[in-house]
C-alpha atoms as one frame of an Amber mdcrd trajectory, in Angstrom:
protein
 -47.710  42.317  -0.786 -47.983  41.640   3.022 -45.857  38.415   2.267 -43.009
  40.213   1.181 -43.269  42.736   4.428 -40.440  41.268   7.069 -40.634  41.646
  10.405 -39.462  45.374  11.997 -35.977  43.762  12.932 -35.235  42.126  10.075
 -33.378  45.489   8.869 -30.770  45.282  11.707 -29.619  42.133  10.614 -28.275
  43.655   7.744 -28.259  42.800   4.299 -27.181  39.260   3.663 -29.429  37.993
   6.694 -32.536  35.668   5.521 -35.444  34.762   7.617 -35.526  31.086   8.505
 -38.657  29.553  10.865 -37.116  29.079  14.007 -38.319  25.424  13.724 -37.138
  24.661  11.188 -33.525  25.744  12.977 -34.216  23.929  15.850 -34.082  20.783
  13.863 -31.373  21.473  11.622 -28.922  22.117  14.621 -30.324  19.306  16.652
 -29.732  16.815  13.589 -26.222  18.959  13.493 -25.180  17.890  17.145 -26.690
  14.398  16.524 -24.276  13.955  13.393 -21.350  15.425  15.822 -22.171  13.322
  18.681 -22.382  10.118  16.292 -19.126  10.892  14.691 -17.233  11.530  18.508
 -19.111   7.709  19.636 -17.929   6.342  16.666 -13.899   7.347  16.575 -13.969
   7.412  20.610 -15.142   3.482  19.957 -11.179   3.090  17.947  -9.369   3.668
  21.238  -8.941   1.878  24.270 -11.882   2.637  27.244  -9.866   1.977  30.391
 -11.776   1.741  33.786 -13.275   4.449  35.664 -10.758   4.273  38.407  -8.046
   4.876  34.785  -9.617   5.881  32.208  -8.444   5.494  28.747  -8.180   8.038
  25.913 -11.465   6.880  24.574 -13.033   7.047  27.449 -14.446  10.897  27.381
 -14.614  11.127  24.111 -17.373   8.452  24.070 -19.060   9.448  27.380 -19.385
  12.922  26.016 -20.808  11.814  22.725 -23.365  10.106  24.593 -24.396  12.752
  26.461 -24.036  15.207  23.498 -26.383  12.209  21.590 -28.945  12.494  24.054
 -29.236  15.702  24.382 -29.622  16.125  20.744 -32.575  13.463  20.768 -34.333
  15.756  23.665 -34.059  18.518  21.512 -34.925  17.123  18.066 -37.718  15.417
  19.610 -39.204  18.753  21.328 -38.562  21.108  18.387 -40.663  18.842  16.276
 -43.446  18.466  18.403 -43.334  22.190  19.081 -45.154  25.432  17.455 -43.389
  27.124  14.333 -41.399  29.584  16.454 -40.340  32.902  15.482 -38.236  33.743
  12.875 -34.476  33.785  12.995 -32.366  35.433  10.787 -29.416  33.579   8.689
 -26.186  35.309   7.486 -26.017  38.156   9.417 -22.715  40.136   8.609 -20.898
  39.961  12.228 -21.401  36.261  11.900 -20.124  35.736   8.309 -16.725  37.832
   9.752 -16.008  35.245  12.531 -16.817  32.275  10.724 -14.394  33.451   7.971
 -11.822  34.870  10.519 -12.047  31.112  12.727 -11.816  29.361   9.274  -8.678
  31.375   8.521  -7.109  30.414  12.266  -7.602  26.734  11.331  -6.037  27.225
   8.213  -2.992  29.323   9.687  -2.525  27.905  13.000  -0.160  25.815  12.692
   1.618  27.345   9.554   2.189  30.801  11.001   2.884  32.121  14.287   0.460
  31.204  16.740   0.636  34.597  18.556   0.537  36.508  15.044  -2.534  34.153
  14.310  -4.636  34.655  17.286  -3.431  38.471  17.445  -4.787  38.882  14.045
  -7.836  37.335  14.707  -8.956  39.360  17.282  -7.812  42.431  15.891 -10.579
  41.154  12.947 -12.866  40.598  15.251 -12.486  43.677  17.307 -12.338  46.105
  14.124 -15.171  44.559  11.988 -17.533  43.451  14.393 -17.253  45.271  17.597
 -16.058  48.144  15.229 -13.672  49.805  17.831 -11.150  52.324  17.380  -7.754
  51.404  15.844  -5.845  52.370  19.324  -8.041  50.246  21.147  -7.967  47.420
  18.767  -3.997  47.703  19.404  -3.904  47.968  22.869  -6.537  44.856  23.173
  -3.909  42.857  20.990  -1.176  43.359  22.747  -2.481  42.757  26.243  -4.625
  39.756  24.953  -1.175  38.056  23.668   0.731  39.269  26.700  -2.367  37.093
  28.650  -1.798  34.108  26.480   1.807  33.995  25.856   1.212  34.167  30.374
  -1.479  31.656  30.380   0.243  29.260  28.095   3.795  29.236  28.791   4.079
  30.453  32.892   0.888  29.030  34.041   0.888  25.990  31.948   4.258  25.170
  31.433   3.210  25.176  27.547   5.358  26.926  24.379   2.978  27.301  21.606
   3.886  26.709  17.781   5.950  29.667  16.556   6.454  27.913  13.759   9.719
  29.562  11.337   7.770  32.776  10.469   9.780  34.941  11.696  13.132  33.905
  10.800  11.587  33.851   6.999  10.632  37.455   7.364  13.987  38.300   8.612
  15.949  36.934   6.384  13.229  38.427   3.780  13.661  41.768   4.897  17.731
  41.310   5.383  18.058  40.317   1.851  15.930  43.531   0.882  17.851  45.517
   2.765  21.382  44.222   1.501  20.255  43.863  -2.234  19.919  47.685  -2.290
């Protein structure tokens, strides 16, 4: 019976959390970043290096995935000579949202407006997980796009993709309108 009891905490994690060893974490995300760092070394290693004094377009690609490489060995290498840890929780619900809502901005990024995208995303964000009012949600939006679109295209001299989304929904809600 006392292996089934779960730490005090382990109820604010919510339902669909599941204790892990914190160990056994370490080394999963260390072998994570290793893979990561492996795979930037390995593509940067396809493009020309340059020099130092002009470097190429493979050259920080590669010099990060070094660095990323080693550090990954230093921690891999300390988590498994360390102690068990304590226990982490997987799956908890806030993090479940974002990872859904940042696989859903990959998937619509370039296929949908880009303001519309990231607008939508942090309304997500801001409703589900920081679970603020629907006024304040709105008002974030719409400031937070107003600081992008200003970022982006007056700071940076950059127009992100609109994409044709809203000339389909026009002439989608034109042809609605005149059909009637």
């Amino acid at each position: 019976m006392a292996d089934r009891d779960m730490p005090s905490d382990a109820g604010e994690q919510g339902a669909w959390a599941r204790p892990v060893s914190g160990r056994a974490g370490e080394i999963f995300m260390a072998a994570a970043l290793l893979a990561t760092a492996v795979f930037f070394v390995s593509q940067a290693a396809f493009l020309p290096f340059g020099s130092f004094g002009l470097p190429g377009p493979g050259f920080f690609p590669f010099a990060l995935g070094v660095a990323l490489g080693l550090l990954a060995l230093a921690i891999l290498v300390l988590s498994i000579q360390g102690e068990t840890g304590e226990t982490v929780y997987l799956g908890h619900r806030n993090v479940l949202i974002v990872l859904a809502a940042l696989a859903g901005v990959a998937f619509a990024f370039e296929r949908a407006d880009t303001y519309l995208v990231l607008g939508s995303f942090m309304a997500v964000v801001l409703l589900l997980v920081a679970r603020a009012s629907l006024w304040k949600v709105v008002l974030a939006v719409v400031l937070g796009m107003i600081a992008v679109w200003a970022m982006f295209r007056l700071a940076l001299g950059v127009r992100l993709p609109t994409s044709d989304f809203w000339d389909v929904l026009r002439d989608l809600t034109s042809t609605k309108l005149n059909g009637q």
